[in-house]
N, CA, C and O atoms as CSV, one atom per row, in Angstrom:
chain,resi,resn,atom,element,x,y,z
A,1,UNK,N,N,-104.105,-104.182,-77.660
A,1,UNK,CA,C,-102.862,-103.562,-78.085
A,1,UNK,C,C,-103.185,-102.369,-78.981
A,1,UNK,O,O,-103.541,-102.515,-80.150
A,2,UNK,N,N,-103.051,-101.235,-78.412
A,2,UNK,CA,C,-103.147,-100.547,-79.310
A,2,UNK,C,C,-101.709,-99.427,-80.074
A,2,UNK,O,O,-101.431,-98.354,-79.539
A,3,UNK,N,N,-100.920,-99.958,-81.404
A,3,UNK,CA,C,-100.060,-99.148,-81.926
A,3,UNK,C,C,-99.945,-97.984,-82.685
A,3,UNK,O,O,-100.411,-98.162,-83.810
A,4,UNK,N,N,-99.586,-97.070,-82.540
A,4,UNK,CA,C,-99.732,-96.073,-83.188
A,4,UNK,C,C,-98.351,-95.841,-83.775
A,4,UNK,O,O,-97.299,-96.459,-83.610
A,5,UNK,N,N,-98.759,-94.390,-84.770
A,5,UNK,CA,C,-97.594,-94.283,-85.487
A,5,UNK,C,C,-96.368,-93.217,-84.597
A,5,UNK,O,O,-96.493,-92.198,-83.916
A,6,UNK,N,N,-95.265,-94.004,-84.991
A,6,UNK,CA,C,-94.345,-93.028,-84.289
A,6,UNK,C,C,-93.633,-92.010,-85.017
A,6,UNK,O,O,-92.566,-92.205,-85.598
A,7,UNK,N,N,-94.339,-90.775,-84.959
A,7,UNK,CA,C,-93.677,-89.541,-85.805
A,7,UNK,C,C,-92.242,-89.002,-85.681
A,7,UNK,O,O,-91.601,-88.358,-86.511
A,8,UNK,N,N,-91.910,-89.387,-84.535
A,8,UNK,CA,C,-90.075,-88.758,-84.533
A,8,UNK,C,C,-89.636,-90.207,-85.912
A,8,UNK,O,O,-89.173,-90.190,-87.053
A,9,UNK,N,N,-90.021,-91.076,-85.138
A,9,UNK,CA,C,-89.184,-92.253,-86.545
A,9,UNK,C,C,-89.732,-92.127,-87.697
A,9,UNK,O,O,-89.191,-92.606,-88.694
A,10,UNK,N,N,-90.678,-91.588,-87.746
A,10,UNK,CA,C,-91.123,-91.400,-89.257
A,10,UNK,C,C,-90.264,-89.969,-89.697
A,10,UNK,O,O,-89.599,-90.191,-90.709
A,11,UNK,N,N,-90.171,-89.101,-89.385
A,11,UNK,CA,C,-89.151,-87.948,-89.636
A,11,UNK,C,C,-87.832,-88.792,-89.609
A,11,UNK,O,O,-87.359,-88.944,-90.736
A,12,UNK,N,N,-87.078,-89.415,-88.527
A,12,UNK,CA,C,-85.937,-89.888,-88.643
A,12,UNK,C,C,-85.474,-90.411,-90.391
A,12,UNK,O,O,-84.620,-90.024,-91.189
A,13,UNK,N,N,-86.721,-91.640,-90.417
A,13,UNK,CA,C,-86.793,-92.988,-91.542
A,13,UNK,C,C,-86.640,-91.127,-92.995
A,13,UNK,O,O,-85.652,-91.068,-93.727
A,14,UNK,N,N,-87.287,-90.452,-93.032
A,14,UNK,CA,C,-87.120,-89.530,-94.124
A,14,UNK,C,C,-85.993,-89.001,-94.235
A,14,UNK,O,O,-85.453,-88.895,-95.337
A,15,UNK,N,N,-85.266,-88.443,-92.774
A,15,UNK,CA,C,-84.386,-87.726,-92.955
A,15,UNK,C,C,-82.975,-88.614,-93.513
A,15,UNK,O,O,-82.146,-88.120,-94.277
A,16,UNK,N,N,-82.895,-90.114,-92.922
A,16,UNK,CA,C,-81.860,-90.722,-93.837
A,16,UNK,C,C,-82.076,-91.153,-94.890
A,16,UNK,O,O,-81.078,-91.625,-95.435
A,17,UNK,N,N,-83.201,-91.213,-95.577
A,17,UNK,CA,C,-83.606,-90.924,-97.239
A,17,UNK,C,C,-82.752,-89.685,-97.672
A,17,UNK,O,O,-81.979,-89.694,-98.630
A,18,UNK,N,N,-82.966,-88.714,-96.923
A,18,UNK,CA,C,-82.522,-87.800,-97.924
A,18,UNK,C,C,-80.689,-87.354,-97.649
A,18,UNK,O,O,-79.900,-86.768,-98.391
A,19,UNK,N,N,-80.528,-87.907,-96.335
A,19,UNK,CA,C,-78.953,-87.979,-96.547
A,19,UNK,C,C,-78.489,-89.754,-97.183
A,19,UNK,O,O,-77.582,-90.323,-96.576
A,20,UNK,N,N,-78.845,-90.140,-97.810
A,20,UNK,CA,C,-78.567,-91.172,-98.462
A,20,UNK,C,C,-78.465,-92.093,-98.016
A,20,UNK,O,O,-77.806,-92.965,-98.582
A,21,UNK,N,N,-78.940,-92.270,-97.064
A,21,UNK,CA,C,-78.088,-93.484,-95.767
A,21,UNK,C,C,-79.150,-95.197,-95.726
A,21,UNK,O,O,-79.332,-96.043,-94.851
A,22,UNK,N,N,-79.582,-95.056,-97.028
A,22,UNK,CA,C,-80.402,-96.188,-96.934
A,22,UNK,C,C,-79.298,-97.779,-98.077
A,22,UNK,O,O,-78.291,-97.820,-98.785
A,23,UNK,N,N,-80.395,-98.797,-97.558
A,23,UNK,CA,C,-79.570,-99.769,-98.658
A,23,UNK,C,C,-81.600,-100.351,-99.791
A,23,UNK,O,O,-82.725,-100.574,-99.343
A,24,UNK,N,N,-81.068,-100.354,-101.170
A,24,UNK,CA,C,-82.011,-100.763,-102.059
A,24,UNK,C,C,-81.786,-102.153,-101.905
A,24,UNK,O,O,-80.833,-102.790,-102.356
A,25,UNK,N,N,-82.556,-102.494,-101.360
A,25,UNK,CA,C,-82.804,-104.579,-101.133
A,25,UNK,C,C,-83.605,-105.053,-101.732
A,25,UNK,O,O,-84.091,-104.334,-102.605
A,26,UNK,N,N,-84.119,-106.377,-101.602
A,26,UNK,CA,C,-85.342,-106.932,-102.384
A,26,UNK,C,C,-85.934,-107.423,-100.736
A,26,UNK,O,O,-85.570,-107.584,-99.571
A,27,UNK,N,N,-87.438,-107.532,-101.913
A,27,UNK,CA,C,-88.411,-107.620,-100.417
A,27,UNK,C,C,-87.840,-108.935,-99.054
A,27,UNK,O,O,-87.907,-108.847,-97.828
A,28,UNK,N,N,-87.244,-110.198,-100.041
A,28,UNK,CA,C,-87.243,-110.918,-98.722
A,28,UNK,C,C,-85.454,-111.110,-98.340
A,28,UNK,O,O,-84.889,-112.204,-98.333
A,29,UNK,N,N,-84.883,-109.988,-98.089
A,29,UNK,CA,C,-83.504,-109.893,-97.619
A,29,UNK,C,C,-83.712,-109.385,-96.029
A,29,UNK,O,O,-82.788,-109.514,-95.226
A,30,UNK,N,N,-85.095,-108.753,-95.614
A,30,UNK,CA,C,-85.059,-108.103,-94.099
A,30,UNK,C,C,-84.654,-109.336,-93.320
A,30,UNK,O,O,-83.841,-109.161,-92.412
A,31,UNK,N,N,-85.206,-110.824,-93.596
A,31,UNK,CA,C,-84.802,-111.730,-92.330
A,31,UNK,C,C,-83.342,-111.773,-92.218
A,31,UNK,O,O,-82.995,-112.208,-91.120
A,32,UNK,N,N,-82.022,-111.351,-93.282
A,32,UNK,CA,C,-80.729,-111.478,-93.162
A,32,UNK,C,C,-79.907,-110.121,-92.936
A,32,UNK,O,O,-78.717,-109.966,-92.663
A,33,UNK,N,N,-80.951,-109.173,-93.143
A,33,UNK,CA,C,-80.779,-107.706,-92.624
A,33,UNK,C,C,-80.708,-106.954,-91.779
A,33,UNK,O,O,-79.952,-105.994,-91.636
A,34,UNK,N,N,-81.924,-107.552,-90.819
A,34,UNK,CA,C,-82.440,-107.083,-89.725
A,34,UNK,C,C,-80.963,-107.469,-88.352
A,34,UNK,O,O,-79.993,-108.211,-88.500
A,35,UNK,N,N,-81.282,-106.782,-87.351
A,35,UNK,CA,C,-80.408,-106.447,-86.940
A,35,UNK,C,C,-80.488,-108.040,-85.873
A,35,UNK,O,O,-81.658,-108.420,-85.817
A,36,UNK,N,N,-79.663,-108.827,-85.195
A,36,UNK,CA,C,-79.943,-109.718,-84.209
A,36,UNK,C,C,-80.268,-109.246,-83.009
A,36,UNK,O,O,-79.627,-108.278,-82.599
A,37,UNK,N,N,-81.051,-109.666,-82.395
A,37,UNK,CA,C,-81.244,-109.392,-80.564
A,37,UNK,C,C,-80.050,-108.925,-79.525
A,37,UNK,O,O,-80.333,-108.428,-78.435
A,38,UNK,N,N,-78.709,-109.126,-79.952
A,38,UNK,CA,C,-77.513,-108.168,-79.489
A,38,UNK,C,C,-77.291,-107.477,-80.229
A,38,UNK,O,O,-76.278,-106.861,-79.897
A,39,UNK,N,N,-77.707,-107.124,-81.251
A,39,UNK,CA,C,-77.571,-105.836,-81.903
A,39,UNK,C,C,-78.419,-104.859,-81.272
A,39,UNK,O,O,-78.008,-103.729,-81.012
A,40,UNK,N,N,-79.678,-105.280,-80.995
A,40,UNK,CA,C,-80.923,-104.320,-80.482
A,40,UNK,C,C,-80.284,-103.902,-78.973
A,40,UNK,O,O,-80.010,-102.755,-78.620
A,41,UNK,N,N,-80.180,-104.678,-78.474
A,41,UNK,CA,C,-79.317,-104.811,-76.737
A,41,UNK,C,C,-78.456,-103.991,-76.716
A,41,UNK,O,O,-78.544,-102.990,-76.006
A,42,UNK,N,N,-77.388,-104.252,-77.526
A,42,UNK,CA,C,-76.145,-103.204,-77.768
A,42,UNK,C,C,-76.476,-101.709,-77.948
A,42,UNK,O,O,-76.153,-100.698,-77.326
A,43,UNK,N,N,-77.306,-101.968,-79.121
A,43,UNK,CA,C,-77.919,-99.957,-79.694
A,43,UNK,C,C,-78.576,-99.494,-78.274
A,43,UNK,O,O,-78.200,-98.386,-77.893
A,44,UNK,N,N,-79.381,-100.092,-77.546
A,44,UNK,CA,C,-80.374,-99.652,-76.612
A,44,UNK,C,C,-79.586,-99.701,-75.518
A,44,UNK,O,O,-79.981,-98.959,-74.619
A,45,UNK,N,N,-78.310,-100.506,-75.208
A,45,UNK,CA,C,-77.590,-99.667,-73.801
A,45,UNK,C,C,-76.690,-98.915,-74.185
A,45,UNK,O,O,-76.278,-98.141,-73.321
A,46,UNK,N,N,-76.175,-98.847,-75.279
A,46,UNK,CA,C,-75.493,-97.964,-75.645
A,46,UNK,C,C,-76.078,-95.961,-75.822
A,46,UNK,O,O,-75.707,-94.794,-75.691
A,47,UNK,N,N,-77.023,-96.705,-76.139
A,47,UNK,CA,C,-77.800,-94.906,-76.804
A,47,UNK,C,C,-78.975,-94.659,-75.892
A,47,UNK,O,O,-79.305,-93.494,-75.668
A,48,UNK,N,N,-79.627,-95.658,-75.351
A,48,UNK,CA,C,-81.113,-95.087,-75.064
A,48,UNK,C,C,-81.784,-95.743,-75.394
A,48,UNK,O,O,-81.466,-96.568,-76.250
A,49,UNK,N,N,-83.091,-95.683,-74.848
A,49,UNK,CA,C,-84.248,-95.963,-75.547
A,49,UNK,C,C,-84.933,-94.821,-76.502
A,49,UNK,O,O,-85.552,-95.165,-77.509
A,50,UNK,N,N,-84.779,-93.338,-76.106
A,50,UNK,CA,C,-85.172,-92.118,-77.529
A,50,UNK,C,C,-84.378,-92.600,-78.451
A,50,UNK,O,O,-85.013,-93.290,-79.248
A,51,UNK,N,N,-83.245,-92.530,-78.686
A,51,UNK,CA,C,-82.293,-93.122,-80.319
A,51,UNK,C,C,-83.071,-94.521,-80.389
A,51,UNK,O,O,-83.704,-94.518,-81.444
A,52,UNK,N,N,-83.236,-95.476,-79.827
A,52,UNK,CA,C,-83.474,-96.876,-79.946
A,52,UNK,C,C,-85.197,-96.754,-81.077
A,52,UNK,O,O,-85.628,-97.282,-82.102
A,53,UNK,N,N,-85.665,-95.721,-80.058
A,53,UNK,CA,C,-87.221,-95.913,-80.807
A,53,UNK,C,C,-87.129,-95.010,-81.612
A,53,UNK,O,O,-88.228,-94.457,-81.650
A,54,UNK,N,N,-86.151,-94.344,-82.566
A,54,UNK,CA,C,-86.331,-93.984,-83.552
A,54,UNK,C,C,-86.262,-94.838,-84.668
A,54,UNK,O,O,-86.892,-94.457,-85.654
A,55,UNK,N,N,-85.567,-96.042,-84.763
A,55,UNK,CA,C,-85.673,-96.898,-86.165
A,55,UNK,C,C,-87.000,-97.574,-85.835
A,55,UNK,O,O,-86.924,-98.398,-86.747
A,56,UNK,N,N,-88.216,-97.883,-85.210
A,56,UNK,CA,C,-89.322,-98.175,-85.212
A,56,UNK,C,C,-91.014,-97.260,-85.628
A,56,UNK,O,O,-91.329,-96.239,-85.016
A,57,UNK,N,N,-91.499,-97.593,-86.231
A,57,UNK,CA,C,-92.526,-96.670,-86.741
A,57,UNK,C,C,-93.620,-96.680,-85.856
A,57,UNK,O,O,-94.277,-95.638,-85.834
A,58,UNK,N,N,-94.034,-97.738,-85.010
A,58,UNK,CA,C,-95.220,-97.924,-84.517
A,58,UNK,C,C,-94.426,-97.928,-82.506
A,58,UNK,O,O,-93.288,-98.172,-82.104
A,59,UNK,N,N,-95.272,-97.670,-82.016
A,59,UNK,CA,C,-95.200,-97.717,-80.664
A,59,UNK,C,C,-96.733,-98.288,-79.799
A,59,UNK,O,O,-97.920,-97.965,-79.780
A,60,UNK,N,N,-96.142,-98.970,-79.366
A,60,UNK,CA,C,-97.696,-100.343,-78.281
A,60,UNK,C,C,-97.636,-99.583,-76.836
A,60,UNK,O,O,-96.912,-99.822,-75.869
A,61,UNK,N,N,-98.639,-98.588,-77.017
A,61,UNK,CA,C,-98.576,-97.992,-75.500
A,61,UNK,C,C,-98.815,-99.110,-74.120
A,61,UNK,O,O,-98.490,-98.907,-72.950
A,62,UNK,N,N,-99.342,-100.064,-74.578
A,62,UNK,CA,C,-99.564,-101.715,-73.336
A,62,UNK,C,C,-98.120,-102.095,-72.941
A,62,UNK,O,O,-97.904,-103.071,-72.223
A,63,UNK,N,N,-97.106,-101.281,-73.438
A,63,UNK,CA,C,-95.961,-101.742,-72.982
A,63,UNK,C,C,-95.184,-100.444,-72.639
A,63,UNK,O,O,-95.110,-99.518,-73.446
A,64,UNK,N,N,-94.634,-100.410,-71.470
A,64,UNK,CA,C,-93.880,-99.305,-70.314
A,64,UNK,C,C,-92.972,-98.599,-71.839
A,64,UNK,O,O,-92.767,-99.289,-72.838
A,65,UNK,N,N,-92.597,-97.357,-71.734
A,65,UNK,CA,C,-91.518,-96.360,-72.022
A,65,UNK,C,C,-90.345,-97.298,-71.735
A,65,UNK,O,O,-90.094,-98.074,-70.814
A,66,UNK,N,N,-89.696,-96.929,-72.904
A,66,UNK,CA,C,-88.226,-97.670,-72.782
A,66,UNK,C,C,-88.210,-98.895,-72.760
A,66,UNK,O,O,-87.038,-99.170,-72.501
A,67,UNK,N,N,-88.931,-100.087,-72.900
A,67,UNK,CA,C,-89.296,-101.748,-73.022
A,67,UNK,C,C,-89.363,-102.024,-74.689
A,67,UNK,O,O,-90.117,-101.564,-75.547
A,68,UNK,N,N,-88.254,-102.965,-74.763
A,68,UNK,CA,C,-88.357,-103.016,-76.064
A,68,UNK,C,C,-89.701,-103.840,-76.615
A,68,UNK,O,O,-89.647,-104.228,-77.782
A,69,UNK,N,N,-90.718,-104.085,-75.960
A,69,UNK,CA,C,-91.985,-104.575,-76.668
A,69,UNK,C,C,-92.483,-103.376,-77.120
A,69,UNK,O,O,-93.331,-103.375,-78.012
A,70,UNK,N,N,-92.017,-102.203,-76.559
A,70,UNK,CA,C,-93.094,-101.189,-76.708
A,70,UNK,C,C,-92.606,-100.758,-78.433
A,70,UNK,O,O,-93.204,-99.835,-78.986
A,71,UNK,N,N,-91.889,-101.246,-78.906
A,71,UNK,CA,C,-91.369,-100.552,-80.209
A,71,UNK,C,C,-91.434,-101.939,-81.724
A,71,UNK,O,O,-90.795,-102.985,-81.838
A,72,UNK,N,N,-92.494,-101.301,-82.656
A,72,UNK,CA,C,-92.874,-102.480,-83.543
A,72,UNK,C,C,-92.523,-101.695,-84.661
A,72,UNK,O,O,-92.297,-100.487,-84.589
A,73,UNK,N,N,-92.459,-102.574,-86.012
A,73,UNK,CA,C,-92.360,-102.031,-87.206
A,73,UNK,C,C,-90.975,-101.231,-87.796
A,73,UNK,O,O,-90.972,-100.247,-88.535
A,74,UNK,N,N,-89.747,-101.991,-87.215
A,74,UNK,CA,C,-88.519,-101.198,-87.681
A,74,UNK,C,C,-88.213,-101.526,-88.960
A,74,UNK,O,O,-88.637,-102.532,-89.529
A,75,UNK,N,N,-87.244,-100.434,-89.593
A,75,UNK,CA,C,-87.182,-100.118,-90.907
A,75,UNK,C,C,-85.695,-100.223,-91.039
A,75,UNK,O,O,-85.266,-99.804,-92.114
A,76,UNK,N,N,-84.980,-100.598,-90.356
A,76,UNK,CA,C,-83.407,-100.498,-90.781
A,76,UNK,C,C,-82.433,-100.879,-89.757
A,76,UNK,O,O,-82.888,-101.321,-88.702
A,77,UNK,N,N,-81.267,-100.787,-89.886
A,77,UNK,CA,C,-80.154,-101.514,-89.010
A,77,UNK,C,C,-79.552,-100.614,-88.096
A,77,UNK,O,O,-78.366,-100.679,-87.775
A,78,UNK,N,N,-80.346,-99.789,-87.681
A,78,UNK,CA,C,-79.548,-98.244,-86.638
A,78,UNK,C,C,-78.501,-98.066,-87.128
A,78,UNK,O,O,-77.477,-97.928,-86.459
A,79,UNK,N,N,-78.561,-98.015,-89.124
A,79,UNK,CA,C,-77.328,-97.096,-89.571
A,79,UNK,C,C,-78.082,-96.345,-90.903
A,79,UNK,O,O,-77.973,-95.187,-91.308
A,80,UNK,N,N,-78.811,-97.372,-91.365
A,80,UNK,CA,C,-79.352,-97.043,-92.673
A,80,UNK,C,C,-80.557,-97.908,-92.669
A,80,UNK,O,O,-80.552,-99.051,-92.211
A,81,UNK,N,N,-81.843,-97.182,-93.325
A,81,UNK,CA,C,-83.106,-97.288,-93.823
A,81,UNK,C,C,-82.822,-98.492,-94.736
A,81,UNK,O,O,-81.773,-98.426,-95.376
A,82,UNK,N,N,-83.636,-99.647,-94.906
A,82,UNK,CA,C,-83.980,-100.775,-95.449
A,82,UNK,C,C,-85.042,-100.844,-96.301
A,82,UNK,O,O,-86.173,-101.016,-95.845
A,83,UNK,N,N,-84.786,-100.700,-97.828
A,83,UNK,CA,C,-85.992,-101.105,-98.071
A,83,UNK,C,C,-86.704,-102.498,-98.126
A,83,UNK,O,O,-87.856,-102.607,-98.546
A,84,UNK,N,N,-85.938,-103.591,-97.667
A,84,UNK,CA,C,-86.442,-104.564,-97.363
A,84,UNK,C,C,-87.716,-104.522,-96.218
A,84,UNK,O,O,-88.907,-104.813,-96.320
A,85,UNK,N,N,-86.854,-103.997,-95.035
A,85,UNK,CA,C,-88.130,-103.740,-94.059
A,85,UNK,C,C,-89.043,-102.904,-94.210
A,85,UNK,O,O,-89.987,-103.009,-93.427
A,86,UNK,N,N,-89.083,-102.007,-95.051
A,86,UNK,CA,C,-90.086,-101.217,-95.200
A,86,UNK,C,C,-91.521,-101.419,-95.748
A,86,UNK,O,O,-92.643,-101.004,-95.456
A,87,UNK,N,N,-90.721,-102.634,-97.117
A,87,UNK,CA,C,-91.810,-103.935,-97.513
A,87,UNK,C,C,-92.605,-104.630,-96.632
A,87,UNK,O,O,-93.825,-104.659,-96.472
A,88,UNK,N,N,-91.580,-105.250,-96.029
A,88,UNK,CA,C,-92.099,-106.326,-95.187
A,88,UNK,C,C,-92.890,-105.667,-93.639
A,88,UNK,O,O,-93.648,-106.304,-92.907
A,89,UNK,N,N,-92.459,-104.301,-93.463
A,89,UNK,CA,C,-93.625,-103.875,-92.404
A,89,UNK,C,C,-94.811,-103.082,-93.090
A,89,UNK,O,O,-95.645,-102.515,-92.383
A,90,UNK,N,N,-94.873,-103.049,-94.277
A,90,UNK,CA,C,-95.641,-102.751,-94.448
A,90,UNK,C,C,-96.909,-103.179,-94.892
A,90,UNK,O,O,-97.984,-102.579,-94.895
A,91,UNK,N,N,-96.436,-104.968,-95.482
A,91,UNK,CA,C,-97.123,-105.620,-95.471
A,91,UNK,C,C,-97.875,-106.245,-94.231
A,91,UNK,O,O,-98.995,-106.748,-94.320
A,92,UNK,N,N,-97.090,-106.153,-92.980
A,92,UNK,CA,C,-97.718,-106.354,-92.010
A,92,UNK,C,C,-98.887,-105.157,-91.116
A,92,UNK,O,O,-99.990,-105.292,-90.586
A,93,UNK,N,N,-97.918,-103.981,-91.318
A,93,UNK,CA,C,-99.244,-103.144,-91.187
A,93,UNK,C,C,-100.438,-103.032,-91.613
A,93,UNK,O,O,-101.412,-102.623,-90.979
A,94,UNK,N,N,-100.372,-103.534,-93.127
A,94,UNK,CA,C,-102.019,-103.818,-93.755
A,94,UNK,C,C,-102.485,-104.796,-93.257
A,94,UNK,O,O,-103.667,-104.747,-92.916
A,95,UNK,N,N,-101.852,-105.805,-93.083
A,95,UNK,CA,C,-102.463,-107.033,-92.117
A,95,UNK,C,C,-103.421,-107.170,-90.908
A,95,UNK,O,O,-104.362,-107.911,-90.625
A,96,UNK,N,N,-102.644,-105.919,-90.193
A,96,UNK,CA,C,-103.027,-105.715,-89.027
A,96,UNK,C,C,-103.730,-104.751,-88.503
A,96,UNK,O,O,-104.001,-104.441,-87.343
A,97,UNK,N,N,-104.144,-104.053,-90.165
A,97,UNK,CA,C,-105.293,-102.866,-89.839
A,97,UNK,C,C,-104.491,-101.773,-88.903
A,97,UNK,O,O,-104.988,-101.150,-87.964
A,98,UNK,N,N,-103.275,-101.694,-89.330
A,98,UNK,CA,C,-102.622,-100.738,-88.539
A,98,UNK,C,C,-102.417,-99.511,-89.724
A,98,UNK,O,O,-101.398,-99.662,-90.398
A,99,UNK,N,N,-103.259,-98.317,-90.061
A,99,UNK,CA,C,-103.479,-97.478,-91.395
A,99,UNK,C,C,-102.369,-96.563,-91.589
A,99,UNK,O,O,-101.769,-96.198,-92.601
A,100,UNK,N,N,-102.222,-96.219,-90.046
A,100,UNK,CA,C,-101.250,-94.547,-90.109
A,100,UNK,C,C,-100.275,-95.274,-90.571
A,100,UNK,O,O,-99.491,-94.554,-91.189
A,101,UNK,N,N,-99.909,-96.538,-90.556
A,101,UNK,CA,C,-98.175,-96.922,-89.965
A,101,UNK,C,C,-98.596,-97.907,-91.900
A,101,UNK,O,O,-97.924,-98.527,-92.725
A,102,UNK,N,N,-99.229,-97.723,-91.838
A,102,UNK,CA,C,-99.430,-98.936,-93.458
A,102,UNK,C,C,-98.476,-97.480,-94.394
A,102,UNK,O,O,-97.291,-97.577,-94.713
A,103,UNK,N,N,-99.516,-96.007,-94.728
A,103,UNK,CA,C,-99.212,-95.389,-95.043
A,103,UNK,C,C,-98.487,-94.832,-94.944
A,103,UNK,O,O,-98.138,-94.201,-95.942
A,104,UNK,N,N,-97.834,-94.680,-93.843
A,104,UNK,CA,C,-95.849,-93.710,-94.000
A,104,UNK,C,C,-95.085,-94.927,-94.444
A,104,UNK,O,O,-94.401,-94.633,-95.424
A,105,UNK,N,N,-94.971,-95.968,-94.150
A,105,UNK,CA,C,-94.331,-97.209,-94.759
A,105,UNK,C,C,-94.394,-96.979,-96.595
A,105,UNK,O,O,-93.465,-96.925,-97.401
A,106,UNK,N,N,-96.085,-96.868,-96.831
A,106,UNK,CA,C,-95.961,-96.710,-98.298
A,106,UNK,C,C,-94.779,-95.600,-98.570
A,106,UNK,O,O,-93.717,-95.795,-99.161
A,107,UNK,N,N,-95.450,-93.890,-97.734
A,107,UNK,CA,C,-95.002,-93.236,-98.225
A,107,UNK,C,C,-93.175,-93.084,-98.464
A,107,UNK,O,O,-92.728,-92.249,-99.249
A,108,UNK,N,N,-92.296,-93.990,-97.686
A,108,UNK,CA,C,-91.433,-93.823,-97.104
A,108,UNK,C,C,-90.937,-94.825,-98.329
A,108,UNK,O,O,-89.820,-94.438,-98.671
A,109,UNK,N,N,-91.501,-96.374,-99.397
A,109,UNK,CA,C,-91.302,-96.539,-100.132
A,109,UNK,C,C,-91.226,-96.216,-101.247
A,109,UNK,O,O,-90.456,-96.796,-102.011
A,110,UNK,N,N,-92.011,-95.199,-101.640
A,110,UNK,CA,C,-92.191,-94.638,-102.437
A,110,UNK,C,C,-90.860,-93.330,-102.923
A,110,UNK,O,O,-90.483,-93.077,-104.067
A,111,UNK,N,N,-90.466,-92.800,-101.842
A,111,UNK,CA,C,-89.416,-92.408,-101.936
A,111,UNK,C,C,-88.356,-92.848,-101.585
A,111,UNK,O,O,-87.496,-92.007,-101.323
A,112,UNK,N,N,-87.953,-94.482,-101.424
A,112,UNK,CA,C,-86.728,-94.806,-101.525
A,112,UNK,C,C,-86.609,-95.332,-102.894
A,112,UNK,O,O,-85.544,-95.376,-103.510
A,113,UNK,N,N,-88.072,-95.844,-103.472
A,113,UNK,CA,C,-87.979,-96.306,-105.136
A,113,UNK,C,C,-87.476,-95.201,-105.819
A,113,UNK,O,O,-86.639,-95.453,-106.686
A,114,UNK,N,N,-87.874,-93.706,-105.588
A,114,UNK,CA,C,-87.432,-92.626,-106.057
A,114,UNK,C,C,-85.928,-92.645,-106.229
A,114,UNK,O,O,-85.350,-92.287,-107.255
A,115,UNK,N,N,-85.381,-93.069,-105.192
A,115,UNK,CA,C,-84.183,-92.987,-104.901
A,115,UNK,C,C,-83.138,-93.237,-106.014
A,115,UNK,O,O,-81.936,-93.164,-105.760
């Protein structure tokens, strides 16, 4: 498996930092945050898979364009940036020796603490 970082969602995840569109959580609120499996279903026939893989940071090229396996490491509810998930993927990115995607996670916390 190899994931890399996904730069449109990493621009996206900044740009609703700076239009305000995030929520300040504590680290373990993402499991009641995160969006349910018809939420993901809904956003992704509704919009696409380009809008869909923008709330995800990492992308698993072992999985086809447009397949939602192919999209790991989301950060928010396809309305607003989470800093819950941002924690919690980012703790998994260090886990997983995944560096690019550890570090925009930091960086992306770092300026919602700003916030």
């Amino acid at each position: 498996m190899t994931v890399k970082l996904n730069k449109k969602a990493f621009d996206h995840a900044k740009s609703l930092i700076r239009d305000n569109k995030v929520v300040i959580d504590t680290r373990d609120d993402w499991s009641e945050h995160a969006p349910s499996t018809q939420d993901e279903n809904t956003f992704l026939d509704k919009n696409g898979s380009a809008q869909y893989s923008k709330w995800f940071l990492g992308v698993d090229d072992e999985h086809p364009e447009g397949q939602k396996g192919r999209y790991k490491f989301p950060y928010g509810d396809f309305k607003k940036i989470h800093r819950c998930a941002v924690i919690s993927g980012e703790s998994r990115a260090s886990q997983y020796d995944h560096d690019d995607i550890r570090d925009a996670l930091g960086n992306l916390l770092e300026r919602l603490n700003e916030h």
